[in-house]
N, C-alpha and C positions, 0 to 999 in steps of 0.2 A: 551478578554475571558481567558486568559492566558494558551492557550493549551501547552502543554510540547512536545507529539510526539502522533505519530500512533502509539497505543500500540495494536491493534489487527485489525483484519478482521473478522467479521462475510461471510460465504459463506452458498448456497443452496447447494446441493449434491442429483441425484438421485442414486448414486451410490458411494458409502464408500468407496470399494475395490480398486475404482480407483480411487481415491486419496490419497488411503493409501498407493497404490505401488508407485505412482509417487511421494509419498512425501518421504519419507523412500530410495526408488530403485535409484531416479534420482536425488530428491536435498538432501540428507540426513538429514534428518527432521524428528524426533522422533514422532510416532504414538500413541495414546495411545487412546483406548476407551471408551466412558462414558455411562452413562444410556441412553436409549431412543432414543438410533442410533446415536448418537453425536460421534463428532469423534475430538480430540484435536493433532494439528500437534503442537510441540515445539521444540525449536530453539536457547534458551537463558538457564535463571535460573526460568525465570516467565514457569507458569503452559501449559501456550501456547500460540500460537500470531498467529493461525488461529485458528479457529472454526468453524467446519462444523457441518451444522445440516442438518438434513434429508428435503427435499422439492421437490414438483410437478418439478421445473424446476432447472437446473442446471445456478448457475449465481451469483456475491458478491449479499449480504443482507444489508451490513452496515461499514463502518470503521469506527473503536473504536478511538476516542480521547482521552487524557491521561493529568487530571489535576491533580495542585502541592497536594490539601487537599480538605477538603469538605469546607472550607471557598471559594475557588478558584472555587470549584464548584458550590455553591449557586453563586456567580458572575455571572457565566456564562450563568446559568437559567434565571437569572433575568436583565441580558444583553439580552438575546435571547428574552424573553417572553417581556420585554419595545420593542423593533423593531418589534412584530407583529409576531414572529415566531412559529408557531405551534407546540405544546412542548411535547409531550408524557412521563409521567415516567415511568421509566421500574418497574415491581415488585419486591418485596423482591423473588420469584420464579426466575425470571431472571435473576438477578443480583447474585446470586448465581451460577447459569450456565455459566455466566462468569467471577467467582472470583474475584467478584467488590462490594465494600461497598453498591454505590449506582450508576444510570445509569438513562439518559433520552436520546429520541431520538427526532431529526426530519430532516426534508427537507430541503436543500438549494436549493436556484431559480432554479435551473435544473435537481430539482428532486430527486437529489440524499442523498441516505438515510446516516445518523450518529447519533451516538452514544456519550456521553462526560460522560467520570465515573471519578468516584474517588477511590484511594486504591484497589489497585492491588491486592489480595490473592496468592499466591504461597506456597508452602515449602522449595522453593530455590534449587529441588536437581538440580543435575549437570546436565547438557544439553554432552551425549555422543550419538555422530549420529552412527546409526546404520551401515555406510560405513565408518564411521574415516573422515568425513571432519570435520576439525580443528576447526572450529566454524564461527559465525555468527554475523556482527558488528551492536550492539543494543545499546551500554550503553548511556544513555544519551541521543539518538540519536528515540529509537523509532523500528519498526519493519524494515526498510526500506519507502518504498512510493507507495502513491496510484497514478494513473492518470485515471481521471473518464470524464466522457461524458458530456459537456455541448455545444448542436448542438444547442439550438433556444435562450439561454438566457445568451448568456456568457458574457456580459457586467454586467446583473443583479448578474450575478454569481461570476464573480470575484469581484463589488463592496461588496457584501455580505462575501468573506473571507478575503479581504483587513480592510473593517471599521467598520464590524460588529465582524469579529473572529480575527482579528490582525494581520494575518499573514504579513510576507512581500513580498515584489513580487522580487524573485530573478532573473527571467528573461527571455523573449520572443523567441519564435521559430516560424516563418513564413515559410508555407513550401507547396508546392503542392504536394499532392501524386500522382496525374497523369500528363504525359505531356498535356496542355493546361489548366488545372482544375484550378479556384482560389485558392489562399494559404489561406491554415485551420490555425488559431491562435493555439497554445499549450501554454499559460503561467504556470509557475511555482512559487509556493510560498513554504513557511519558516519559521518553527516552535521555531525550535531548530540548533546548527552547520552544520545539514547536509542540504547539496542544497537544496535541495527540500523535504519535504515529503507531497508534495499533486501538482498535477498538473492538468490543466482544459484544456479538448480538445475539440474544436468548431468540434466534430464529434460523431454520433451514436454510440452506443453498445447494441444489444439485451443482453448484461451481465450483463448491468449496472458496467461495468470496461471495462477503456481500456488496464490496465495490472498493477500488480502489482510489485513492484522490494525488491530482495533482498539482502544482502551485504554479501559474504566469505569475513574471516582475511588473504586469500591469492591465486594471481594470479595463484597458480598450481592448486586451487580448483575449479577453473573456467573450467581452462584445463579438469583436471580429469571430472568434471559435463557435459562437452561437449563429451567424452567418452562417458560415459552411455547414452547421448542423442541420439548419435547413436546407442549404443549397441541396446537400446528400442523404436527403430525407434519413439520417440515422435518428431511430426512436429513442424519444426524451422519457426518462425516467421521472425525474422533478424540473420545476422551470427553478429559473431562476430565484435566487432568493440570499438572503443572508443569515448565517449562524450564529444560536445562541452563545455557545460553550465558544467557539476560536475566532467571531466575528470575521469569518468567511464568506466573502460572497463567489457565488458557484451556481452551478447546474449540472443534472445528473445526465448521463448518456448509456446507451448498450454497447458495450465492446462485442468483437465477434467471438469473446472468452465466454460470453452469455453472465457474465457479471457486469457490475456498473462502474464505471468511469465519472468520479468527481474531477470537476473544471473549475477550478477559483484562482481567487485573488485575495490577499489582504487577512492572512491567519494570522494571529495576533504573535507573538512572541514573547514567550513567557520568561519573569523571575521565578525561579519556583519557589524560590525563600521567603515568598510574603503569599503564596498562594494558599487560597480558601477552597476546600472541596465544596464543590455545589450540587444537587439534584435539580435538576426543569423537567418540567410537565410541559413542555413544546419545545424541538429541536430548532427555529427559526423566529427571528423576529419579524421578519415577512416573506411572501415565496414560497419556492420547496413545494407547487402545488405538485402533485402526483398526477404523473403523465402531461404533464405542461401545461 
């Protein structure tokens, strides 16, 4: 299908206000308002790389996939729609609400909803966060990464983004999150140089997300973002810590999506031509505690 990156997030929001503080206050994330309760967080030079729109329940909607042209795009439809995949296209109305030539949506085995556009829209102004955090590592690379909930069909799920979407599978985490409990599978796939931007977790999410991650150009940004995380007592999912698989250092937070917000620095960038699939039996080389 030759997806390039995660160029956005659709989100629900019953509440703007607070996501406009927490996007602006705690990850410094440029706000700007659109018609009809929408609310554009941006981060780069593109026009924005969340999208919240107004809805009954708070929780992601969709992550936007990003192809090379509309030739790459008709591939992809027409890849999607020969294996049986339920294809919805977006309208000229909403493809406009998210400054994209053109858009379709659908399902992969476990439910979860996307998006794959072509041509991006922007005016390219400059991305200046309203706290001076020094910027956001996108180029090439995408918004960062989604990791989304596949609890009953993660076999059907990951064959479907391995040999249906291309991705490659960068590498396994087997893990128990309680003593005695079976270890939950998290695999990890790869778009473009960065580790991962999509990861599949053999567990629930009433959010339909199990968190999102996103990249500062520098470990003191990290720091400083863990400041205000206290300052605005927003609850810590994981402290600090550093990863196995992309040698990121981060910590987790609650967005008011009621999903989690990854904060790092320092994701490795990959060759993929000399890369080794690996399983680990622990997500961190230190850190990561739960609940901080």
């Amino acid at each position: 299908m030759s997806i390039r990156e995660l160029g956005y997030v659709v989100v629900g929001s019953t509440d703007n206000a607070k996501w406009r503080q927490f996007a602006t206050e705690v990850l410094g994330l440029m706000a700007e308002d659109a018609p009809d309760g929408r609310l554009h967080l941006k981060m780069d030079a593109r026009r924005f790389r969340f999208l919240i729109l107004p809805a009954a329940e708070d929780g992601l909607i969709a992550s936007g996939w990003e192809v090379q042209d509309q030739i790459a795009y008709r591939t992809a439809r027409e890849t999607l729609a020969s294996k049986g995949v339920e294809i919805t296209d977006g309208s000229a109305e909403d493809a406009a609400i998210r400054y994209v030539q053109e858009f379709f949506t659908f399902a992969d085995p476990s439910g979860n909803k996307h998006e794959v556009y072509w041509g991006p829209i922007s005016d390219f102004a400059r991305f200046q966060s309203p706290i001076g955090v020094s910027g956001f590592v996108t180029e090439g690379m995408g918004l960062g990464h989604v990791v989304l909930p596949a609890p009953f069909a993660f076999e059907e799920t990951h064959k479907f983004w391995t040999e249906v979407a291309e991705f490659g599978l960068s590498d396994i985490l087997k893990i128990s999150m309680l003593p005695g409990m079976p270890p939950l599978r998290i695999q990890f796939y790869h778009c473009n140089p960065r580790q991962h931007s999509l990861a599949l977790a053999e567990m629930p999410s009433p959010a339909n997300c199990i968190h999102v991650m996103i990249e500062v150009d520098s470990i003191d940004e990290v720091g400083r973002a863990l400041d205000r995380v206290a300052q605005y007592q927003v609850p810590v999912v994981m402290s600090l810590g550093r990863h196995v698989n992309d040698d990121m250092i981060s910590f987790y937070i609650v967005t008011p999506g009621n999903f989690a917000l990854e904060y790092g620095w320092g994701g490795v960038v990959k060759d993929w031509t000399n890369h080794q699939v690996f399983e680990t039996t622990t997500p961190s080389h230190w850190g990561h505690r739960l609940g901080g």
